[in-house]
C-alpha positions as CSV (number, residue, x, y, z in Angstrom):
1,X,125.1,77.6,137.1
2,X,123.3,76.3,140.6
3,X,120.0,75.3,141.3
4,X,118.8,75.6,145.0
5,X,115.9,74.0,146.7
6,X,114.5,76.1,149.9
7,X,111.8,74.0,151.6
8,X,109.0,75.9,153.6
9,X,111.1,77.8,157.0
10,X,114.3,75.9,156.0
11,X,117.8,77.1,154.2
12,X,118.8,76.5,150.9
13,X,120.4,73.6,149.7
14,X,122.3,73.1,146.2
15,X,120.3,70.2,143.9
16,X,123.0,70.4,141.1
17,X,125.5,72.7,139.8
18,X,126.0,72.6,135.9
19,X,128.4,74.0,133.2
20,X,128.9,74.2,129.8
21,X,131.9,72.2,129.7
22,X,130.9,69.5,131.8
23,X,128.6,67.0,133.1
24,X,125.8,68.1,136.0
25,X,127.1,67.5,139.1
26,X,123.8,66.7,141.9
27,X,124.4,67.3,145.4
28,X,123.4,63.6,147.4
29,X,119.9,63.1,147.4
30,X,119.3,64.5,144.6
31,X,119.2,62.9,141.1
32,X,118.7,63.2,137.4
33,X,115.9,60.8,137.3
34,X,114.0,63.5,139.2
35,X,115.6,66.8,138.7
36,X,116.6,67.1,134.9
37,X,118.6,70.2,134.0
38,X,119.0,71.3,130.4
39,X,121.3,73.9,129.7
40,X,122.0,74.9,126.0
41,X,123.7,77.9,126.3
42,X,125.9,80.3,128.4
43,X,122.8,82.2,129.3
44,X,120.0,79.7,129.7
45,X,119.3,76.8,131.6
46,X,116.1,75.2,132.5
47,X,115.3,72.4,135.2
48,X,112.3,70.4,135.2
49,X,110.9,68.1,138.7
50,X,109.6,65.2,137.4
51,X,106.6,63.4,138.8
52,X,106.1,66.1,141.2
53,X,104.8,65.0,144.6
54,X,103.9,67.1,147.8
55,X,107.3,67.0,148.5
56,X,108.6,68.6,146.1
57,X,106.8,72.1,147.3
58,X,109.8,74.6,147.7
59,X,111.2,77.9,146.1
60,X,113.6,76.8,143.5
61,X,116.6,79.2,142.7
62,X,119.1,79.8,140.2
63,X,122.0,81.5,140.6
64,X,125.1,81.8,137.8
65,X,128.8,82.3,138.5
66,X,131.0,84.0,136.5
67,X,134.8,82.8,136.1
């Protein structure tokens, strides 16, 4: 599974990618201390911005990949 940041008029950019089988893997500039992902099944993931600042305004995605 990905999760995708898309700041106001800019492209998307991959925060972390995550898997069942092994640890989340965030893109650079991008962290766990501020973008926690929990994912406890196949079919379910959830990420949570901590100590959300103006910055963090964006559309977040998700997208899953089966293989």
């Amino acid at each position: 599974m990905f999760w995708y940041q898309q700041l106001p008029r800019n492209g998307l950019k991959l925060v972390v990618s995550t898997s069942t089988w092994s640890h989340n893997s965030y893109e650079d500039g991008y962290s766990e201390a501020k973008f926690e992902v929990n994912r406890k099944s196949t079919d379910y993931s959830l990420m949570t911005i901590k100590n959300v600042t103006p910055k963090d305004e964006a559309t977040y995605f998700c997208a899953a990949s089966d293989h």
